[in-house]
N, C-alpha and C positions, 0 to 999 in steps of 0.2 A: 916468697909470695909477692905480686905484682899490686900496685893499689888500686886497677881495678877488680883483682881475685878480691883482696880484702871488703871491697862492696860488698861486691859479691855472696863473701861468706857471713858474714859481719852484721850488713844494713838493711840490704834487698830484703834477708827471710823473716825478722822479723814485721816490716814492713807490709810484706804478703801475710804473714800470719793476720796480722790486725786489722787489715782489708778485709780478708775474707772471712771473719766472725763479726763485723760489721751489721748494724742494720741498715735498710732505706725505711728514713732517706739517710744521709753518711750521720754517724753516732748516733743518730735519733732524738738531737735537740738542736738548739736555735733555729728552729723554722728554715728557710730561705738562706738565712745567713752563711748557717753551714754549710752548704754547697759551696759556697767561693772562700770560705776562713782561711782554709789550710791552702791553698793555693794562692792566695794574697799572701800568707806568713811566708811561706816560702820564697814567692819574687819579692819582694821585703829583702827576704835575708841575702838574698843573691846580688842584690843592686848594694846593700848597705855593706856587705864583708868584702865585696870581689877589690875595690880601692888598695883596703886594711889590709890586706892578707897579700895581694901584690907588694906593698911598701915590706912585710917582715920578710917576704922571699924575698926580695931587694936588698934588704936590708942586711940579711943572714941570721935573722934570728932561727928560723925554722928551711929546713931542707929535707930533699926528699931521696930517695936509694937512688945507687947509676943504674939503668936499665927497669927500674920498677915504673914508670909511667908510659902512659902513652903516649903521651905530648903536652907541649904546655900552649899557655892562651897567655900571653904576656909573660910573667915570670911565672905561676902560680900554674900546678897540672892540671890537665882536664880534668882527671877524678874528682880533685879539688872541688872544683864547679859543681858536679854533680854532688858530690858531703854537703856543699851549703844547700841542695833540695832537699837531698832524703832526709837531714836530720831531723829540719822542723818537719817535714811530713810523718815520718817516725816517732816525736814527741805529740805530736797534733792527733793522729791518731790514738794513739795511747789515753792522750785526754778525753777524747769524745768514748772512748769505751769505759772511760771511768766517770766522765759526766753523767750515762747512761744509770749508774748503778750508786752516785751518791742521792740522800736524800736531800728535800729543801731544806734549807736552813732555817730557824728559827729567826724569827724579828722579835727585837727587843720588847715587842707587845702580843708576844705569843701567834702562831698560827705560823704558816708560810709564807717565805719572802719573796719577792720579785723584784724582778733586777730595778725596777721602777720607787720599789716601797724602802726608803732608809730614814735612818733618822738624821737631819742635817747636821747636825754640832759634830754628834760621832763620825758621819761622813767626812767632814772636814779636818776632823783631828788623823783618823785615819789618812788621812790622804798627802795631811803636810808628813805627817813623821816618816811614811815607807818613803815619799819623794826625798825628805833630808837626808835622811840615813842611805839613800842611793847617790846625791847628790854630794855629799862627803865622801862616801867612795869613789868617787870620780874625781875627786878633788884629789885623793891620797893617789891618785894614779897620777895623775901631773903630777904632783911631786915628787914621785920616783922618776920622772922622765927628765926633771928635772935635774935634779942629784948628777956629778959626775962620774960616778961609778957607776959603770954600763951594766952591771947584773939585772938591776929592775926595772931594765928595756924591755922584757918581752910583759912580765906583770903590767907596768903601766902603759903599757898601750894597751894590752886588754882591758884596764879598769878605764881610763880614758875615753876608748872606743864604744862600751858596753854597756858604762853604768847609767852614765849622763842621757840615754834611751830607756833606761827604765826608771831612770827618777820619772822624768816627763810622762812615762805610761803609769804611775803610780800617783803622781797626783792631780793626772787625768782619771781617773780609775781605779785609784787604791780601794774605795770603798767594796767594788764588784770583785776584785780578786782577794779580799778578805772575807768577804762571805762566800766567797765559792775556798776558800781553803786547802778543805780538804781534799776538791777534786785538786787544788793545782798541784799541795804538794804529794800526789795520788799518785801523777805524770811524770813531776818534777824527780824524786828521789829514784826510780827503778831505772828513768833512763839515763839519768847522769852515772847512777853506781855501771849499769851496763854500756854505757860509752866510755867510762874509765877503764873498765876492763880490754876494753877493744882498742882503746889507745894505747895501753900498756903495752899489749900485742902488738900493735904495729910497730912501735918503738923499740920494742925487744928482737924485731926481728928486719928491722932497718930499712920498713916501708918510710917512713921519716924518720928525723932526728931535731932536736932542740939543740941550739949552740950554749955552750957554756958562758961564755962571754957573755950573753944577752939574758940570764937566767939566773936565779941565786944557786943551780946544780943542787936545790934540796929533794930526793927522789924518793919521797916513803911507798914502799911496796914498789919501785922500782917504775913509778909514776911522777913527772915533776909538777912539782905544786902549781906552775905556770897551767900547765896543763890540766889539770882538776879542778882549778879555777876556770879557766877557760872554757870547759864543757859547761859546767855548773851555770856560770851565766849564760851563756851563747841557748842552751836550755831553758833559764827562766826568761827571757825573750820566744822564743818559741811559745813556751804556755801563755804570758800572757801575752802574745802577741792576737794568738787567737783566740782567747777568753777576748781581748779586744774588739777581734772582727765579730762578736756574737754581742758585745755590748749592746741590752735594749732590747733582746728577746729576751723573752721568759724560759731561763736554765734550766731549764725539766723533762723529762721523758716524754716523748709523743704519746698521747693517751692522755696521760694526767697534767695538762693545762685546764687551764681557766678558759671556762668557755668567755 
């Protein structure tokens, strides 16, 4: 299989499935914002991966089958180009149809919350600790890059590259994707487990490949841990990227806002 068949088979259909069980306006909350979210996440993730992702095919951490692409755009295939659109519009979607169907959350003073109503103390503690604990992640990535042992070349560039963007989106905004929660991890868990699965696939059948050298070679279920990391957050960017672009509307179903 070619990696653009694997699109194809893989990204496109869920994709269209989630399009078109869709309301208007697109998922049916954040007012206006919606309209452009997922289309900002998207040029986002195109402009911030396309650098990173040319230096690891440079590099040799990751490569791709002879004859499975179409052609490449610097080191990195076209398809490639196209994975960094569809994913976050695949995860993006996915969230506004589960936006659509969580309730509002509770405020610590009873009733329903909006994105406007928090309590500051809790806001602010929320907001240092998810940025630390992102921000220590990305610290444990430079020090694998660091280390002269090239195995956790490909880990710490992804925690490097990855995390040090959601510290910053966390405590810009830890608060709003804690009380939205459940939608994120709603988005977050069914598309990482289903883009694992699709990684696996490609890998197993030699639309790309991880180098050894640049990898610790741990493969459970015959997925490398580089790799299931790498969705996993490349994913939680996606969510809250565009939980981001809707900061400041009111998270709710069309029909039941506040007049």
């Amino acid at each position: 299989m070619s990696y653009f068949a694997f699109l194809l088979a893989w990204i496109v259909p869920p994709i269209v499935m989630l399009a078109w069980m869709r309301r208007p306006p697109l998922g049916g909350v954040g007012g206006p914002r919606a309209r452009w979210a997922l289309a900002l996440t998207c040029l986002v993730a195109l402009v911030w991966t396309t650098p990173w992702d040319n230096y690891l095919v440079w590099r040799g951490v990751w490569g791709y089958g002879t004859g499975r692409v179409v052609g490449t755009l610097g080191y990195v295939p076209i398809e490639e180009y196209l994975f960094f659109l569809l994913q976050p519009l695949l995860v993006g979607l996915l969230l506004y149809r589960i936006l659509e169907r969580v309730p509002p959350v509770p405020s610590p003073t009873g009733g329903a919350m909006r994105a406007s109503q928090w309590v500051v103390d809790d806001n602010a503690m929320i907001r240092s600790l998810g940025g630390a604990i992102a921000a220590f992640i990305a610290f444990f990535g430079v020090y694998l890059l660091a280390q002269s042992d090239d195995h956790g070349t490909y880990l710490g560039l992804i925690l490097a590259w990855a995390m040090p963007v959601v510290s910053g989106l966390w405590f810009y905004a830890g608060h709003h994707f804690w009380a939205w929660r459940r939608a994120v991890l709603g988005a977050l868990v069914p598309a990482t487990l289903y883009l694992w699965f699709a990684d696996r696939y490609a890998i197993a059948n030699g639309i790309w490949d991880i180098s050894n050298r640049y990898s610790f070679d741990l493969d459970p279920f015959g997925l490398p841990v580089e790799e299931a990391v790498f969705f996993l957050v490349t994913n939680i960017l996606s969510v809250l990227g565009a939980m981001l672009f809707l900061h400041g509307d009111v998270i709710q179903p069309w029909g039941k806002r506040d007049a």
